[in-house]
C-alpha positions in Angstrom: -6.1 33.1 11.4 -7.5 30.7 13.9 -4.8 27.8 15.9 -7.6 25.9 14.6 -6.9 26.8 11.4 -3.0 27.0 11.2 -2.9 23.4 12.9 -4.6 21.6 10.4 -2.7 23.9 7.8 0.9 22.8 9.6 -0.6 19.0 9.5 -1.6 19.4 5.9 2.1 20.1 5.2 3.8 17.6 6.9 1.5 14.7 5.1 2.5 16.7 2.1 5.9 16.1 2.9 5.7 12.5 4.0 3.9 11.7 0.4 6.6 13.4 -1.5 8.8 11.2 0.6 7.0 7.9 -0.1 7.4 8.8 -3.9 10.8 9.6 -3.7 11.5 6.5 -2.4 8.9 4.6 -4.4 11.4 5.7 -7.1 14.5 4.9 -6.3 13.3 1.7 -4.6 12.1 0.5 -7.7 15.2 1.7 -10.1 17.5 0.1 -8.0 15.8 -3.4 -7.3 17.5 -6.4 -8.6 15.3 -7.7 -11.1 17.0 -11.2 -11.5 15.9 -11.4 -7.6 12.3 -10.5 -8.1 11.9 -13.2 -10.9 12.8 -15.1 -8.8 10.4 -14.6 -6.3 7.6 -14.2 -8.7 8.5 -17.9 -9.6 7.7 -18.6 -6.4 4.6 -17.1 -6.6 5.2 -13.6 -4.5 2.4 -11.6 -5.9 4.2 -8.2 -5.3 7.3 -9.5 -6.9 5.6 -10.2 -10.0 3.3 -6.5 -9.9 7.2 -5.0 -9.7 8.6 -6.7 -12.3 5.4 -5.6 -14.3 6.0 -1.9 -13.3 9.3 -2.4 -14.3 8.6 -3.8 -17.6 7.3 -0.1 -19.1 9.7 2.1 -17.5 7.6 5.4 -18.9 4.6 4.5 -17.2 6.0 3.7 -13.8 7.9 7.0 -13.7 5.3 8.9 -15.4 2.9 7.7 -12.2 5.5 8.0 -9.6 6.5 11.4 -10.7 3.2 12.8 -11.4 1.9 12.7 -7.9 5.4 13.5 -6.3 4.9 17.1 -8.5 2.0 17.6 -7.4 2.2 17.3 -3.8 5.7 18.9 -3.7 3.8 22.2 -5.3 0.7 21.4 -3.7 3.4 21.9 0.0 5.1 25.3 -1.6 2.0 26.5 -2.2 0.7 26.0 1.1 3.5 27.1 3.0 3.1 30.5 1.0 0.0 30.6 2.6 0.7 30.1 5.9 3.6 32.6 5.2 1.6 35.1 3.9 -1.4 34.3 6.8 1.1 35.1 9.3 3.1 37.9 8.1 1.4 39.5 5.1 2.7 40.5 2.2 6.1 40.5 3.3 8.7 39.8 0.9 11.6 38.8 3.8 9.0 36.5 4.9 8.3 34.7 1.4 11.8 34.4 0.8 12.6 32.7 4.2 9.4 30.4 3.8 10.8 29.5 0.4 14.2 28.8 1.3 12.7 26.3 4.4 10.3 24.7 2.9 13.6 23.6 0.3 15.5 22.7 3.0 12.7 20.5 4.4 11.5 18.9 0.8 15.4 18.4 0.3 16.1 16.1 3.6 12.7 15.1 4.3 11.3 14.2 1.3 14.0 13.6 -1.1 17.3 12.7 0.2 16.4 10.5 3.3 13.8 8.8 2.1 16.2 7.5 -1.1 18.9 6.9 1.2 16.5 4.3 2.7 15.4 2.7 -0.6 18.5 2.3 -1.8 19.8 0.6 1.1 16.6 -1.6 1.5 15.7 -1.6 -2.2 14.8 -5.7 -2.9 12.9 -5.6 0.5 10.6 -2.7 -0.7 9.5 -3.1 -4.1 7.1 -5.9 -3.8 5.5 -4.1 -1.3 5.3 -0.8 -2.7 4.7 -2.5 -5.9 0.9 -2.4 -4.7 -0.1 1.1 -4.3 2.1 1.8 -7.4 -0.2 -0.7 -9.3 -3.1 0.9 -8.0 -2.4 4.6 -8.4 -1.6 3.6 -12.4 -5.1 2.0 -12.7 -6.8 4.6 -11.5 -5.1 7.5 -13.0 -4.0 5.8 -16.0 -5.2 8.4 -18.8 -3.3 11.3 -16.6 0.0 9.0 -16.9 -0.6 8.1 -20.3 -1.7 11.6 -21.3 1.8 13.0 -19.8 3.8 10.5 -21.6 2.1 11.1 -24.9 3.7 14.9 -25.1 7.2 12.9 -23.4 7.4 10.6 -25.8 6.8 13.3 -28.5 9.5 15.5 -27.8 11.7 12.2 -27.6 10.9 11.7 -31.1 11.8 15.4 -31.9 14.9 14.7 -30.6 15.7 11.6 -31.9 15.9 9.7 -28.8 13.3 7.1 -29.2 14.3 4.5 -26.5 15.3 1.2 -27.7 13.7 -1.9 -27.2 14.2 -3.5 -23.6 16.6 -6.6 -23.6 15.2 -7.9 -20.6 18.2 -6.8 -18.6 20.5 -9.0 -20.4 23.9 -9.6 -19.0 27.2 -10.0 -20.4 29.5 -12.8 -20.0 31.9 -10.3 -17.6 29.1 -8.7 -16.1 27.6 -12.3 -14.7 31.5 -12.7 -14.0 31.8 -9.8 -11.9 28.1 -10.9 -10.1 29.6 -14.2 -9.1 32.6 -12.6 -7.8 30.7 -10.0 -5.6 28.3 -12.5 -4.3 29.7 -13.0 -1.2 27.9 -14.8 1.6 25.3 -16.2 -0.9 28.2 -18.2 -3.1 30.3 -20.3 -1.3 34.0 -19.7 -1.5 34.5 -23.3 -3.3 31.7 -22.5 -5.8 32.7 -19.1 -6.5 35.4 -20.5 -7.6 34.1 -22.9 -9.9 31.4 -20.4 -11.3 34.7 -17.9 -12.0 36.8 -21.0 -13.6 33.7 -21.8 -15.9 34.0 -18.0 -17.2 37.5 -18.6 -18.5 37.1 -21.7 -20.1 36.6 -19.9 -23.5 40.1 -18.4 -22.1 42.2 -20.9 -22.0 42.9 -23.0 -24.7 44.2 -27.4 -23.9 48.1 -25.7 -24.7 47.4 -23.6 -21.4 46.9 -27.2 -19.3 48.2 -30.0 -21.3 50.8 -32.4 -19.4 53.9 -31.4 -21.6 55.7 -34.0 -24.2 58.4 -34.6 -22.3 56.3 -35.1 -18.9 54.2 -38.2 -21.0 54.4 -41.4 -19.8 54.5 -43.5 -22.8 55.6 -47.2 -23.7 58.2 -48.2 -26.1 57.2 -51.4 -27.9 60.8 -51.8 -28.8 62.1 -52.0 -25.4 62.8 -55.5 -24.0 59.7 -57.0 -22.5 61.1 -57.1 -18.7 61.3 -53.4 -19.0 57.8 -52.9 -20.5 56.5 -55.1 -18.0 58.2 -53.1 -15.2 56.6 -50.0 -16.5 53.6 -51.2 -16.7 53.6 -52.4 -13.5 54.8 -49.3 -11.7 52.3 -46.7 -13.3 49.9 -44.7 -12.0 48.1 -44.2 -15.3 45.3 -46.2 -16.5 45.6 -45.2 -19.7 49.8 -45.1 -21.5 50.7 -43.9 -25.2 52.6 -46.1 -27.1 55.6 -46.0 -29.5 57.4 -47.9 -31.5 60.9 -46.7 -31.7 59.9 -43.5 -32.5 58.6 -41.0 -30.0 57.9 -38.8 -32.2 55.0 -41.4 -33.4 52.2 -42.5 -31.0 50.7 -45.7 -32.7 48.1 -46.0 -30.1 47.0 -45.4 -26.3 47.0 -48.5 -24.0 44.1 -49.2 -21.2 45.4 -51.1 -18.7 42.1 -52.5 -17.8 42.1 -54.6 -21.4 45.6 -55.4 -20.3 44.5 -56.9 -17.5 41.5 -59.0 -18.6 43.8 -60.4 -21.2 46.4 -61.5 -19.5 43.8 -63.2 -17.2 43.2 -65.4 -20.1 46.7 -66.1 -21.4 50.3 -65.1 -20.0 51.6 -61.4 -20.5 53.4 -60.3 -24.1 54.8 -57.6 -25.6 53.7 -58.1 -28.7 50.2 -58.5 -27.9 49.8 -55.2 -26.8 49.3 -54.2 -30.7 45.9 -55.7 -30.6 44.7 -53.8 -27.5 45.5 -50.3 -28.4 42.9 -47.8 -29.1 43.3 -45.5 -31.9 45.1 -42.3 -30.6 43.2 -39.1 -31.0 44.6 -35.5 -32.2 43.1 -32.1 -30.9 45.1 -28.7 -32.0 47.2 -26.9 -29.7 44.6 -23.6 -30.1 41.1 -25.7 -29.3 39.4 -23.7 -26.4 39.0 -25.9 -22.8 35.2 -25.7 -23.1 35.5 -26.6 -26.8 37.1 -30.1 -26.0 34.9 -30.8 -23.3 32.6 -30.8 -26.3 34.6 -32.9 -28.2 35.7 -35.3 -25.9 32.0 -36.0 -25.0 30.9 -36.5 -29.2 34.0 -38.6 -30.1 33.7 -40.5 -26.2 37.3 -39.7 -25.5 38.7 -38.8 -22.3 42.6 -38.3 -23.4 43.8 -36.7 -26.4 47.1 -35.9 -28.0 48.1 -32.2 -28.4 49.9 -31.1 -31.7 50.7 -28.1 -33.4 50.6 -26.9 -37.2 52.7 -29.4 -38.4 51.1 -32.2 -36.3 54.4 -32.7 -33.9 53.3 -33.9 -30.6 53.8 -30.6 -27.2 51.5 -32.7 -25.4 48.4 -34.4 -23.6 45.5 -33.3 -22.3 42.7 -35.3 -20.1 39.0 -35.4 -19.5 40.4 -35.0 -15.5 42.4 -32.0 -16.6 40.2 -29.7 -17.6 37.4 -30.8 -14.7 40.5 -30.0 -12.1 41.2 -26.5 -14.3 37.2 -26.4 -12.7 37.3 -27.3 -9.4 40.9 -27.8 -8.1 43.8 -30.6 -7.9 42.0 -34.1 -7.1 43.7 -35.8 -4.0 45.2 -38.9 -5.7 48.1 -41.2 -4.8 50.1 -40.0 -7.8 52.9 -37.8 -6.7 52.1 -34.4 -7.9 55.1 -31.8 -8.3 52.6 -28.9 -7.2 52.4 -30.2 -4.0 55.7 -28.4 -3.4 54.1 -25.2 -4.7 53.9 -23.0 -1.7 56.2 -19.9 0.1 58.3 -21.5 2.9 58.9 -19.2 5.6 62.0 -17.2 4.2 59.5 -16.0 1.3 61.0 -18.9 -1.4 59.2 -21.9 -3.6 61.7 -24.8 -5.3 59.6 -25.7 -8.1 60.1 -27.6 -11.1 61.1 -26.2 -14.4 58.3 -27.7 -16.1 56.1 -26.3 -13.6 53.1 -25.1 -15.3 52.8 -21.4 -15.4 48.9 -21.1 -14.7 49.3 -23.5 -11.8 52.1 -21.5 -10.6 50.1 -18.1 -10.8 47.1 -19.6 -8.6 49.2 -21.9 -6.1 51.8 -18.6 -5.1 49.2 -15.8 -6.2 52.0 -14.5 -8.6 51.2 -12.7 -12.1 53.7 -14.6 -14.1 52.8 -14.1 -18.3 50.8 -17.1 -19.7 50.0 -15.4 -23.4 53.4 -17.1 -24.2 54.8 -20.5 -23.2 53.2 -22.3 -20.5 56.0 -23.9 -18.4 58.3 -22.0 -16.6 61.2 -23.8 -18.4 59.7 -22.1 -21.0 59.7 -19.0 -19.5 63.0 -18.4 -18.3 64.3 -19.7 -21.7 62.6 -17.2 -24.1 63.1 -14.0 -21.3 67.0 -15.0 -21.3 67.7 -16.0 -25.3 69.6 -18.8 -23.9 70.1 -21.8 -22.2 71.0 -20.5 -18.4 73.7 -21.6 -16.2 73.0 -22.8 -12.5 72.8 -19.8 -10.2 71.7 -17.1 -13.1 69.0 -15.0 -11.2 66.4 -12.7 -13.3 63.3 -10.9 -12.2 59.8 -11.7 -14.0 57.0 -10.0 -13.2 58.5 -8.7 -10.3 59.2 -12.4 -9.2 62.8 -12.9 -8.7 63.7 -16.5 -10.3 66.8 -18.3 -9.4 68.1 -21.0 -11.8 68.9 -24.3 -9.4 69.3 -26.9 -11.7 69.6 -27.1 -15.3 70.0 -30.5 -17.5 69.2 -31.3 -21.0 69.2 -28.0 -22.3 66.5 -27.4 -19.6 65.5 -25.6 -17.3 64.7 -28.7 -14.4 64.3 -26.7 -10.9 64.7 -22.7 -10.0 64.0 -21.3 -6.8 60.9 -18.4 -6.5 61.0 -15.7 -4.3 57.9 -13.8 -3.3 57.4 -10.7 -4.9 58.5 -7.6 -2.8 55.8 -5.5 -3.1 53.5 -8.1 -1.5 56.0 -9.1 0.7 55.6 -5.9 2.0 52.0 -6.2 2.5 52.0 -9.3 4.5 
């Protein structure tokens, strides 16, 4: 055999290996593109973008193309090298075997591995580009493809495996969860969090962030006047429930704004509060945050009364609290007990006992149980049976709590100390 000969021969084979390579990677290039991110860019008008997602739309076809010609010139190669092989040393049988057993080796990290390796890593960047020749290739051999498929999809019916139909890559609520979480440079931190909040708003019912019953600032219409007036005066609250006598009882929530204009026109009393209250309005304990966002919105409410089965009163819930269980604590001039939610420096937090536990879990990045009551008054009280003494100590969740202060058959301040484990890690 000519050098002549045998070079074009040696060329032959290494364009036969470079094509197998291509379609190797052709393949996993377009398997493991993001869809959501080509629609994108076909909405934009990328031309390749849209051929990919088109590919991509009949599976069958695109690997029936892709694999065709990748057979062919991977045999088309063995075949060659055999005769080079056999050119060069006869009819050898060593020989055959060693050609074999290289030209293996070669297909294996030349022509397979590598060149996936490469469209994996670089996956979205590729398929609209090789989205062309893929495009073109099916055109032109499309009767080969579909002729292949034909006797595929036939012994997929003898098997029973007929594929279903395509969902357009639809994704479930925890899968777009897990997404937002794992976006990483191209989600802000801040919006992350929101996007993740959102999620769990099905989650988390208004019992999980109401201000509790006892917390409510409320006005007692049978209080002397001086003290309603001083109330009033020192509030921070635009909007108050009122009483009459009977806690137990809200007869109405007061705005301060019609407080205001009316006592512009004549001079402030008690007694005409009656006429300015707004009907108070009732959500159950169980509604779903994202439910009463929904509510508050057809009824044009922005505070509501929490009650349970039998209608008593645990608590109130606000437009603001559920758009802060969104986005974070607003920074207000109210005082606001969770902004002594932190570690100090000997690993400790002095928090309130009607701290609530959700806030406490996100503030101190602790994994205190929420399925059962919310406040960590709460807490303490069902884990122990019993109203605790000042300095009874326990360990929840592998937080140790210290009871600090107890009054009222309450729980009012205990002392958290980081968990050891993560003390540990720090």
């Amino acid at each position: 055999m000519s050098d002549l000969t045998l070079t074009l021969q040696v060329a032959a084979l290494v364009v036969l290996l470079v094509l197998s390579g291509g379609f190797s990677m052709s393949e996993t290039v377009m398997m493991a593109s993001n869809r959501y991110r080509l629609r994108s860019l076909a909405s934009q008008g990328h031309k390749g973008a849209t051929l990919a997602l088109d590919l991509l739309a009949r599976t069958d076809r695109l690997l029936g193309v892709i694999l065709l010609f990748n057979n062919l010139v991977n045999t088309a190669a063995a075949t060659l090298v055999s005769v080079i092989t056999m050119e060069l040393f006869g009819d050898e049988r060593w020989a055959l075997g060693v050609a074999t057993l290289l030209v293996t080796f070669a297909i294996l990290v030349f022509s397979e591995i590598t060149p996936k390796v490469i469209g994996a890593a670089h996956a979205d960047r590729l398929a609209p580009i090789l989205a062309y020749p893929l495009a073109g290739l099916l055109r032109v051999f499309y009767f080969a493809v579909w002729f292949v498929n034909l006797f595929s999809r036939g012994l997929l019916w003898l098997m029973r495996l007929q594929p279903k139909a395509d969902d357009n890559g639809a994704l479930s609520v925890e899968e777009l969860r897990a997404m937002v979480i794992d976006s990483g440079q191209y989600i802000p931190h801040k919006h992350r969090s929101i996007l993740v909040n959102l999620f769990d708003l099905e989650n988390i019912t208004v019992e999980d962030v109401m201000t509790p019953r006892g917390a409510i600032e409320a006005i007692d219409l049978s209080d002397p006047e001086h003290e309603i007036r001083r109330q009033i005066a020192t509030s921070f609250h635009t909007r108050l429930a009122v009483y009459d006598g009977d806690s137990e009882h809200v007869i109405g929530v007061l705005h301060q704004r019609r407080l205001l204009g009316d006592t512009l026109d004549e001079p402030f009393a008690a007694e005409r509060i009656r006429d300015l209250l707004m009907r108070p309005y009732f959500v159950p304990a169980d509604t779903p945050l994202y439910s009463q966002i929904q509510f508050f919105q057809e009824n044009q409410q922005r505070l509501a009364f929490v009650v349970d089965e039998y209608g008593e009163i645990l608590g109130l819930i606000t437009l603001e609290d559920i758009i802060e269980e969104l986005i974070g604590k607003f920074t207000t001039s109210i005082p606001d007990a969770g902004d002594r939610m932190h570690w100090s420096e000997e690993g400790s937090a002095l928090v309130d006992g009607s701290a609530n536990l959700r806030e406490l879990n996100r503030r101190l990045d602790l994994s205190l149980p929420t399925d059962g009551p919310k406040t960590l008054n709460g807490l303490i009280l069902e884990y122990l049976q019993d109203i605790p003494e000042t300095g009874v100590s326990m360990k929840i969740a592998d937080t140790p709590i210290e009871v600090v202060q107890t009054q009222d058959r309450m729980v009012r301040t205990a002392r958290l100390f980081r968990p050891l484990a993560r003390s540990a890690g720090q």
